[in-house]
N, C-alpha and C positions, 0 to 999 in steps of 0.2 A: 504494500500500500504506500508505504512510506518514499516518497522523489528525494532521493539524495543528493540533487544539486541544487543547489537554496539559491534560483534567481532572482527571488522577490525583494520587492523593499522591506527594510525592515518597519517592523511600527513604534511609535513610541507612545506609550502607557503613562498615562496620570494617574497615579495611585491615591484612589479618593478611600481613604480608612473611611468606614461606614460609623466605627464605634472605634473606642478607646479603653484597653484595659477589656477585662472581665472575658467570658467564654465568649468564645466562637460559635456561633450557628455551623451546623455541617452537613454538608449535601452529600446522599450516596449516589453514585451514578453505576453504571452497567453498560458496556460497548464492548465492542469486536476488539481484538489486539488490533497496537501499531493504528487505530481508527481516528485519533486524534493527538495532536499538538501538544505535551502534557506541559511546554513552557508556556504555551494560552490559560492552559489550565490554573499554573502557578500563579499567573497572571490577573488571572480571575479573583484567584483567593485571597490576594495583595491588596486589589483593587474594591471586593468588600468581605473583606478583613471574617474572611470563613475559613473550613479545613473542609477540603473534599476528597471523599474516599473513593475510589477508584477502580473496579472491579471490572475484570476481561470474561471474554466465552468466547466458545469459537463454533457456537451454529444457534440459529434462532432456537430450535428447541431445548437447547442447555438455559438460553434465555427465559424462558416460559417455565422452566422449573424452577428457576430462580427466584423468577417474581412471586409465582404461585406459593412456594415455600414462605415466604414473609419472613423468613431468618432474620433478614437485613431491609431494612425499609428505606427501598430505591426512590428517591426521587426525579428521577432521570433516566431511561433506557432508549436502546438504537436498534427496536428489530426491523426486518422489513416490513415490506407491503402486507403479505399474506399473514405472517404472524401479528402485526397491528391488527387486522382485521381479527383475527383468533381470539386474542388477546379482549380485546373490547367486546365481542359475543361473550367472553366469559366473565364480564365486568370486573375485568382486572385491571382498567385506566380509565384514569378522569377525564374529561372533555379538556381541552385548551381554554384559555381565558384568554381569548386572542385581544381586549381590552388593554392587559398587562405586557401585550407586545407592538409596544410604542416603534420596535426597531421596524418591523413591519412597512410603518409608515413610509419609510424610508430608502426601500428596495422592494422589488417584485422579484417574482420566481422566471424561469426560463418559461418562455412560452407554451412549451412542451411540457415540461414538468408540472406547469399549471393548468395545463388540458388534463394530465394527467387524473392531479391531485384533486382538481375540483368533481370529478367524476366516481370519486371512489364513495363509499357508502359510510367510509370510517373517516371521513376527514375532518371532522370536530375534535380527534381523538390524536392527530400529530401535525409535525410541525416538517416538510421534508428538508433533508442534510444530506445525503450525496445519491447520484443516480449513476446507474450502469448500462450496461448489457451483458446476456452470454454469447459466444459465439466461438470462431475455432480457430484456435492458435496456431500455426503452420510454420513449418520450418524452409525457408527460402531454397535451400539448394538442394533438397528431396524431393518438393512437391511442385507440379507441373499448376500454376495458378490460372489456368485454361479452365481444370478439372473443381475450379471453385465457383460452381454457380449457383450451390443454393446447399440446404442440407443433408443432400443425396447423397453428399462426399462419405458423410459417415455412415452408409448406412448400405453402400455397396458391397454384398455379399463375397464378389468375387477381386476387390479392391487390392493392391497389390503395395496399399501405404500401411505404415504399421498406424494404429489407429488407440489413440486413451481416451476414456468415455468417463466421464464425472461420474462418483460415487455418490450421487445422490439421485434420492429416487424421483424426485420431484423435477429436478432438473435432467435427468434421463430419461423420461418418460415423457415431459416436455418436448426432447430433441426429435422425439420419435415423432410427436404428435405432429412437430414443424413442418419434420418431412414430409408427414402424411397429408398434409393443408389441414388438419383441425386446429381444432382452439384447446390450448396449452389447458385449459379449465373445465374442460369437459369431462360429464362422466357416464356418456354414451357409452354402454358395454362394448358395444360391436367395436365403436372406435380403439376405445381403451384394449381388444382383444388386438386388432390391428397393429395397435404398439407396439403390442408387448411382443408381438411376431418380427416384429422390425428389428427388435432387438435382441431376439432369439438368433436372426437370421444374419444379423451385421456380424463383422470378423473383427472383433475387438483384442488387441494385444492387452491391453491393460485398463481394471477401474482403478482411479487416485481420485486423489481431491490438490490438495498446494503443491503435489510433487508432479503434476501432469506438465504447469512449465516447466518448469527444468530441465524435463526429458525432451520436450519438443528442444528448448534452447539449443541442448547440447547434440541434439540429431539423434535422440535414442528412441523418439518417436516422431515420427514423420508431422502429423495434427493430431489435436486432442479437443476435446469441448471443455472450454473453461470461462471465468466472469472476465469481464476486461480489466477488473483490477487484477487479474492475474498478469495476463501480458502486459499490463505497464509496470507493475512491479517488475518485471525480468527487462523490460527498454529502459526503463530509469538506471538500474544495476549497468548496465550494459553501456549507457553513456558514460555513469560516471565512472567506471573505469577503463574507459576505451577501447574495448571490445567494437570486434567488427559484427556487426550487427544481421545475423541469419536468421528469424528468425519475425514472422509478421501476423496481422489479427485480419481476421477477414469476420465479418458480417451479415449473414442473408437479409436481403430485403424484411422479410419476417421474422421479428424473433422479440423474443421476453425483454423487457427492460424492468430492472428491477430499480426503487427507490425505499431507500433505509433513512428514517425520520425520528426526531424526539417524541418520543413518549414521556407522561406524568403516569406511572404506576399509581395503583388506589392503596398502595404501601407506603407512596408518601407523606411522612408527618410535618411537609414546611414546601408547600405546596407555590407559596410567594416565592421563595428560593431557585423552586424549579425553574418558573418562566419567568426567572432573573438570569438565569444560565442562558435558557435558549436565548433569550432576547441580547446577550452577551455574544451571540455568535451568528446576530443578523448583523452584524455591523458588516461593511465591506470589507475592512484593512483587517481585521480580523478572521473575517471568512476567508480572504484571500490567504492569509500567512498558514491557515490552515489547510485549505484546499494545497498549496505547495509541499506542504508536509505531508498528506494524508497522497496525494499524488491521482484520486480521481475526480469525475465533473462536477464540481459544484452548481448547485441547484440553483445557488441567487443571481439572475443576469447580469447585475452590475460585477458579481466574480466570476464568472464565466468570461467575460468582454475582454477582464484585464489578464486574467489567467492565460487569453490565446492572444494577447499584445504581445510584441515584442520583447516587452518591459521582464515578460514570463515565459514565454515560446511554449506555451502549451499547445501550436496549433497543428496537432498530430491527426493523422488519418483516425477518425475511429473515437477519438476525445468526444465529440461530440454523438451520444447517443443515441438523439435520436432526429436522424436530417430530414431534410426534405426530400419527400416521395417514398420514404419508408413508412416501414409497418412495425408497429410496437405493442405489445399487450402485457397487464401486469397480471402475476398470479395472485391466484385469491382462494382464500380460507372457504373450501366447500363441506368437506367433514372429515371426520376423526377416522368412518368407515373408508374414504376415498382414500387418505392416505394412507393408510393400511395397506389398500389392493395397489396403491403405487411401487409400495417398499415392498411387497410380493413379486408384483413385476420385476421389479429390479434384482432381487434375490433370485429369482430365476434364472434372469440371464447373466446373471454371475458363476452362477454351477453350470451354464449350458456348457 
């Protein structure tokens, strides 16, 4: 996630102490590793004079056990789209007090990301913070870029690429569904039968999850299906140490775009705090030193604009998630049985 060549400006902080002496207020938060700037964070707590505790996961559902546990009472989480929606059906997050988010005023979301966001059913319930896609990572001197026209590539039985297919059932049954022209959300048996055949039938060398770049990187698998924060973490790596660069992200016209957002957990006890944070991270120069660090598309247009300036050279093929005359759709929370039969699928075609 993390761009380790820091082209940005820097920002400079006026540390307004909120109080003097006595406790600190303390916010807990809940994010993916490496998913934020923790010297914004420090920042944060300088700026009004709190301790924030800090706690990683590394998949929406670790996240949901979390919050559902109450062990530790979050005021703060970052799952995506489908898990928000999860999440809020099981009345485990407060609505936004978008009142308290004066930063707002002050920035709009990408166009896209507000077509998105405004269409979802749960949007009372977060606030969006970085947007993606999935799509297939290819390695330039194996793969014939002729042979990339959509996502047949993965799914040619008699294919002669070595091929890594995400370990996740959601996002493998998704890829199937692309191929097949359904909707990634569907839970048409006959389709969902269709899939699961697709992926009985593809010639997969390998399932991973974070180690499917590497292997494209290094040439030990031809493409793989992976998020685009995976390929920019291996292109960021890659420039900053001069590496000659084999190694590219290709996109079908259709395909998932995922957005991962602030949530208010109903475990929070300082609920004011929370959408003192978010509204903390609507700021531009902020979002942007962030968005640099964290290394993918920031949601808010005004950091978006400056992140693909010169000033940043973010403007890479693919950075932008979702262009024009593409096709994008978000997954969404349909039941506890559907994901079930996905993770069957996919355990299938793992013993095939």
């Amino acid at each position: 996630m993390k761009k380790l060549v820091l082209v940005g400006i820097g920002i400079l902080f006026t540390l307004v102490l909120s109080a003097c002496g006595g406790s600190k207020e303390t916010l807990y938060v809940l994010n993916w590793g490496e998913y934020m700037d923790m010297d914004l964070v420090e920042a944060f707590e300088e700026e009004y004079n709190v301790n924030v505790v800090y706690d990683e996961v590394g998949s929406n559902e670790e996240m949901e056990v979390k919050i559902k546990a109450g062990t530790t009472k979050y005021e703060i989480a970052f799952p995506s789209d489908y898990m928000i929606d999860k999440l809020r059906k099981q009345d485990l997050l407060n609505e936004i007090d978008f009142d308290l988010l004066d930063g707002l005023d002050e920035v709009s979301f990408h166009s896209k990301v507000n077509e998105l966001y405004t269409a979802t059913s749960y949007k009372d319930y977060y606030v969006p913070y970085f947007w993606g896609t999935v799509g297939i990572m290819y390695n330039t001197t194996s793969v014939d870029e002729a042979d990339l026209t959509g996502w047949d590539v993965l799914f040619d039985p008699n294919t002669t690429y070595d091929i890594g297919m995400y370990d996740s059932a959601r996002d493998a049954v998704a890829s199937a569904l692309l191929y097949l022209g359904y909707d990634v959300n569907t839970s048409d048996q006959d389709e969902l039968d269709e899939a699961k055949d697709a992926l009985l039938n593809a010639n997969f060398n390998l399932f991973g999850e974070d180690n499917l770049k590497g292997l494209v990187k290094s040439g030990n698998l031809d493409m793989a299906l992976v998020y685009s924060g995976d390929y920019f973490d291996e292109l960021y790596v890659a420039e900053e140490d001069g590496e000659e660069i084999d190694f590219a992200y290709f996109v079908p016209e259709t395909t998932n775009v995922w957005i991962d957002g602030f949530v208010i957990p109903t475990t929070s006890e300082n609920t004011d705090l929370a959408h003192t944070f978010i509204n903390y991270f609507l700021n531009t120069d902020v979002s942007a030193q962030n968005a640099d660090w964290v290394g993918y598309a920031p949601v808010l247009q005004s950091t978006y604009d400056l992140l693909v300036s010169d000033e940043y050279g973010y403007d890479y093929d693919n950075y932008n998630p979702y262009p024009e005359g593409a096709s994008r759709v978000l997954y969404q929370f349909v039941s506890d049985d559907r994901f079930e039969l996905l993770n069957t699928i996919l355990n299938q075609a793992k013993v095939n």
